[in-house]
TIDRENDREN-8535 format. One record per residue (C-alpha): x, y, z; residue in one letter. Coordinates in pm, whole numbers, plus 50000, padded with zeros to 5 digits. Layout:
<recs>
XYZA ...
</recs>
This chain:
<recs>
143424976621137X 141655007021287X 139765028521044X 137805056720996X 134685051921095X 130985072420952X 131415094621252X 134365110121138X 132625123120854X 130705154220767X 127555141720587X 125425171820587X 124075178620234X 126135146120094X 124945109819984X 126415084620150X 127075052819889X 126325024620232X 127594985820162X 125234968720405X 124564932820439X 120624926120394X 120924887620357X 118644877720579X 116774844420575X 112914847420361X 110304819920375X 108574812019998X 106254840820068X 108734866220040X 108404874520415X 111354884120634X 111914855420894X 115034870021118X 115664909221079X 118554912221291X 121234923620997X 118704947320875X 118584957321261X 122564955621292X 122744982321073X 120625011521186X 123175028621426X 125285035021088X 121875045120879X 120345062221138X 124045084521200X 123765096820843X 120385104820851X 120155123521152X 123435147621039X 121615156720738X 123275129820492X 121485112620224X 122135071020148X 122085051819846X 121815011120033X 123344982919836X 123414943119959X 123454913119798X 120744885319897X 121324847919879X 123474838019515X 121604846119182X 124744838919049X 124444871818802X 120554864818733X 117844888918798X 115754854919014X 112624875619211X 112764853719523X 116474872319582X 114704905719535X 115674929219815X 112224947919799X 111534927120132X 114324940020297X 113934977820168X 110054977420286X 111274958020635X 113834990820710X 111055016120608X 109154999620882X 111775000021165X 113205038321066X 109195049921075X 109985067020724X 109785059320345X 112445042020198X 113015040319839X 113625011119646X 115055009819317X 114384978219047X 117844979818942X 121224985419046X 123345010218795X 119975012118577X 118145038018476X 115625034718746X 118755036019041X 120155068118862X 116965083018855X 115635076919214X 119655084819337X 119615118519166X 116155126319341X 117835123419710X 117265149919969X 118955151020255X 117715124420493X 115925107120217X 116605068720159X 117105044219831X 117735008019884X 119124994819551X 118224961019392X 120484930519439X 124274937819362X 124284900419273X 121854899218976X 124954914518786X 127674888618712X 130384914318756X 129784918519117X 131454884819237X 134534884219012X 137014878019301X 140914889819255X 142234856719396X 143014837219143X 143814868918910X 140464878118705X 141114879918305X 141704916418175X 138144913318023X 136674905618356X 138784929818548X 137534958318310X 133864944318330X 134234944218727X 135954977718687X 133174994718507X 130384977518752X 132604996519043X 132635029518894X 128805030518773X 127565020019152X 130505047719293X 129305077719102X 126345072719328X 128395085519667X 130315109219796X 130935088520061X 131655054520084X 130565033320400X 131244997020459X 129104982620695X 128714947120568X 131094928720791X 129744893320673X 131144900620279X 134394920720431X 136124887220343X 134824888519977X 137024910919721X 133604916019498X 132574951019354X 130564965719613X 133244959219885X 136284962719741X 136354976019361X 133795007519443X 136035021319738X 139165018019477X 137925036719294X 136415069119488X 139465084419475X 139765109019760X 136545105819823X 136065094820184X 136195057220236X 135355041120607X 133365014620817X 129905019820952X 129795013621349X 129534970621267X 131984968421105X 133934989921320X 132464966421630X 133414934221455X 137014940621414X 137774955721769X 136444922921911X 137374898521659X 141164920221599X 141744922922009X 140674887922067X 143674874921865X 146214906421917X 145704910322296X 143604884522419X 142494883122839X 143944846022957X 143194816622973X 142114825722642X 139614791422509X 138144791122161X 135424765922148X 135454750821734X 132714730321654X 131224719621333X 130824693521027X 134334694020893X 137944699021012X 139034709420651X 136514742420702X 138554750020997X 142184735520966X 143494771520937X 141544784721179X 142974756321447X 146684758521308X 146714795721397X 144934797521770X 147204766221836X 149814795321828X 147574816822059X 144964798922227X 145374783822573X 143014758222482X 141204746122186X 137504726422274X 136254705621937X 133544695821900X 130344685521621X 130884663221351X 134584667121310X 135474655721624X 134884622021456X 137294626421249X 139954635521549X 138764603821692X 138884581021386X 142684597121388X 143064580521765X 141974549021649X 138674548721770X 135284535121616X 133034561321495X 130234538521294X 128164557121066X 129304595821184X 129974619520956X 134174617120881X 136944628920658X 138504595720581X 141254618720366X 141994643720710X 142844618020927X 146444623520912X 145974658820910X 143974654521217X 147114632921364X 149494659421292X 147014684421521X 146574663221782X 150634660521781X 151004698221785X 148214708021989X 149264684622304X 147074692722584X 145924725822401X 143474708022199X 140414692122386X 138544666322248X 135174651322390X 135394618222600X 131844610122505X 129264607422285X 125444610122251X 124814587321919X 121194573421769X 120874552921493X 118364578921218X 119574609321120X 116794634721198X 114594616421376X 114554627121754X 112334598121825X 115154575721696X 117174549621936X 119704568122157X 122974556522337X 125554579522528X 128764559922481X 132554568222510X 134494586222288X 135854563822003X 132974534922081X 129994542121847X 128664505821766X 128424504821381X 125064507521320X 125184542121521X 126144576721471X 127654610321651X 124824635621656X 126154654821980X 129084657422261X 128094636622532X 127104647222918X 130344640423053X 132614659522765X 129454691822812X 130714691523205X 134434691423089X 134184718922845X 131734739523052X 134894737123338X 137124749823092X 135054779323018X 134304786723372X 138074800023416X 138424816823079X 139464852723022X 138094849822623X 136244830322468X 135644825622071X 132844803421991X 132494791021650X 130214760621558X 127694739821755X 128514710821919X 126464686221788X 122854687421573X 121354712621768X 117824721621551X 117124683221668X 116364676822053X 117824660822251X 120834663422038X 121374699722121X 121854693422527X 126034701022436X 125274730722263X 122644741722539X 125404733622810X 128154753022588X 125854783922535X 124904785622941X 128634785323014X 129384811122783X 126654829822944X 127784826523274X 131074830823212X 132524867523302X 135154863023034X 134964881522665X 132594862422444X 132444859822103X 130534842121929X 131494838721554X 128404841121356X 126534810721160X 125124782621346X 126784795521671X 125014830521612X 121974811221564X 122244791321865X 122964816522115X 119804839621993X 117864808022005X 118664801022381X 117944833522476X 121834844422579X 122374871422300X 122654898022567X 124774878722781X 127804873622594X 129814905722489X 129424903922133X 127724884021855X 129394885321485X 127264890121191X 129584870520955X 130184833621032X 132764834120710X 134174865420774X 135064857921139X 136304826721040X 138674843520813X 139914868921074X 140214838221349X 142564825521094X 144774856421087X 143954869020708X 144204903520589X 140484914920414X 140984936420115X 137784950720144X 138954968020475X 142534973120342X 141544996020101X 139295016420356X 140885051220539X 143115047220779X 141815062521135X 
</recs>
C-alpha cells in the first residue's frame, strides 16, 4: 500500500489542493476544545509551505448532512492554524463558490486558504457502496471536478475519512488526471503502523478490543483471530461473550441477537480470545457515587450492571501485555469518563506504556484515553481515525488510498 508521499513532489510555484481532517471537538461557543488533528497535520502544511507551494485546505466538520448549519463552520479551525503557523490563513465562506474561486486564484506561493465545510454540499457524502444513481454519480462527479480545478496537486492527509469513498477523498483525486496524487506524512504514518502491524507483526502479537458492541467489531475479531496471538475483550461487549457462556449479566449493556455469534467466537478463538474473570458493577448508570460491587465474571446480581473489567481480569491482561511484541489497542475497557470505573482502562493504558512492544492505539475513545492519562508519548503511535483503523484492523482495501500514486 506504499504511496507517494508530499515529499516526492516539487511544489515550488504550485497549489497544493490538501484533504485534511479538521474535525475536531467545539464547545457551544465556537471555541476549539482539542487541536491535536489541526496539530497532526502541520508537518504536511508546513512541507509545502516552506518549498515554495501554495494550499487550498478542505475538511469536513461534524455531519450537516448537506446544510450550510454555522456551528459546523470551519472558520474556528482556519483561525486556530493561523495561530499555530504564526501567519495569515485565509478562509473562504464557501467551498466551489464564488468566494473559494476568488480567494484560490489570489494564492502566492506560501500563502494559505482554508475552504468552508465540504459537508454543507450534499454531493460530498454520496458513497459508491451501494452503487450511487447516475444522477447522483454525475452530481458527485461535478462536486469532484469544481473542488480539483483548485490543485495541481492533490494531497491526502485525512487518514480518519481514508475509509469514506466521498468527493474530497476519493472522486477529486479521480479525476486530476496526471496530475500528482499522494498522502501527506499522516497518512503516510498511519498506514506503515496500522499496514505492518497486520502484514509483519513483532510476536506475541496482542490486540486489546474493547467497547459497547461486538457487532462494531465482529470483523475486526474474525480477522486478528487469523493473526493475533491473543485477543483481550473487554467494555460492554464482553457481556455479551459472557451472556454467550451462560453467565448472569443483570442490567449490562448486551446484544441478546449476537449471542450465538459470540458462541461461534469463543469456539474459534480457543485460548486466543481472553475474556475478563471479573467485574466492577454499580447499580446507576453515571453516577460515581452509586453502590459498587467487584464480582466474578458471569455473576452480576440483577439489579446491577458492568461498568468496568474488574481488578483481577486488569492484572491478567496487564500480564499479557507485559510479554507482547505488538500491541493494537482499540476501545476502553469499561466507562472510563466516570471514576472509579476507569481503574481497567488506567491499568490497560500503564501497561501499554510500559510495555517495550509496538503500540498502537486505534483512535476514538482509546485515543482519548491514552492522551488523557498522560501516555501519548509513550506508546509508538496514536491513530487519528478510530473508524478508519478499525477498517484497516479488519483487512479492507480504502479506495480513497487506492486511487492515490503508487511510491
Amino acid at each position: 500500500m506504499a504511496k507517494k508521499t508530499i515529499a516526492d513532489i516539487d511544489v515550488a510555484g504550485k497549489k497544493v489542493l490538501m484533504r485534511v481532517d479538521f474535525n475536531v471537538p467545539l464547545d457551544d461557543d465556537q471555541n476549539i476544545t482539542d487541536d491535536r488533528r489541526i496539530r497532526s497535520a502541520l508537518p504536511s502544511i508546513e512541507s509545502v509551505l516552506d518549498r515554495g507551494g501554495s494550499l487550498v485546505l478542505m475538511s469536513h466538520l461534524g455531519r450537516p448532512k448537506g446544510e450550510p448549519i454555522a456551528k459546523f463552520s470551519l472558520k474556528p479551525a482556519a483561525d486556530r492554524l493561523a495561530e499555530l503557523l504564526g501567519k495569515p490563513v485565509a478562509f473562504s465562506i464557501d467551498t466551489v463558490g464564488k468566494d473559494a474561486q476568488s480567494k484560490v486564484n489570489k494564492l502566492e506561493p506560501g500563502q494559505i486558504v482554508v475552504l468552508e465545510n465540504v459537508r454543507f454540499a450534499s454531493e460530498e457524502e454520496i458513497k459508491e457502496i451501494p452503487e450511487p444513481t447516475a444522477e447522483q454519480r454525475t452530481a458527485k462527479t461535478a462536486y469532484g471536478e469544481k473542488l480539483a480545478a483548485f490543485g495541481d496537486i492533490y494531497c491526502n492527509d485525512a487518514f480518519g475519512t481514508c475509509h469514506r469513498p466521498h468527493a474530497s477523498m476519493f472522486t477529486v483525486p479521480s479525476v486530476m488526471g496526471d496530475k500528482p496524487k499522494v498522502v501527506g506524512f499522516l497518512v503516510e504514518k498511519e498506514i506503515q503502523y496500522l499496514s505492518e502491524a497486520i502484514a509483519n507483526p513483532k510476536r506475541p502479537f496482542v490486540a486489546i478490543l474493547g467497547g459497547a458492541k461486538v457487532s462494531d467489531k465482529i470483523k475486526v475479531i474474525e480477522n486478528l483471530l487469523d493473526i493475533c496471538d491473543k485477543i483481550l475483550i473487554g467494555g460492554a461487549m464482553a457481556y455479551t461473550f459472557s451472556l454467550a457462556k451462560g453467565g448472569k449479566v443483570g442490567q449490562s449493556l448486551v446484544e441478546k441477537d449476537k449471542v450465538d455469534l459470540a458462541k461461534e467466537l469463543m469456539q474459534r478463538g480457543g485460548d486466543k480470545l481472553v475474556l475478563p474473570v471479573d467485574t466492577h458493577c454499580g447499580d446507576e448508570f453515571k453516577n460515581p457515587d452509586c453502590n459498587k460491587l467487584v464480582v466474578n465474571a458471569g455473576e452480576i446480581p440483577d439489579d446491577y450492571e458492568g461498568f468496568d473489567i474488574g481488578p483481577k481480569t486488569a492484572e491478567k491482561f496487564a500480564e499479557i501485555v507485559k510479554s507482547a511484541g505488538t500491541i493494537v489497542w482499540n476501545g476502553p475497557m469499561g466507562v472510563f469518563e466516570i471514576p472509579p470505573f476507569d481503574e481497567g482502562t488506567k491499568a490497560v493504558a500503564q501497561a501499554i506504556a510500559d510495555s517495550d512492544a509496538v503500540s498502537i492505539i486505534g483512535g476514538g475513545d482509546s485515543a482519548a484515553a491514552i492522551q488523557q492519562l498522560g501516555f501519548a508519548d509513550q506508546v509508538s503511535h496514536v491513530s487519528t481515525g478510530g473508524g478508519a483503523s478499525l477498517e484497516m484492523l479488519e483487512g479492507k482495501n480504502f479506495e480513497a488510498v487506492d486511487v492515490l500514486n503508487e511510491a
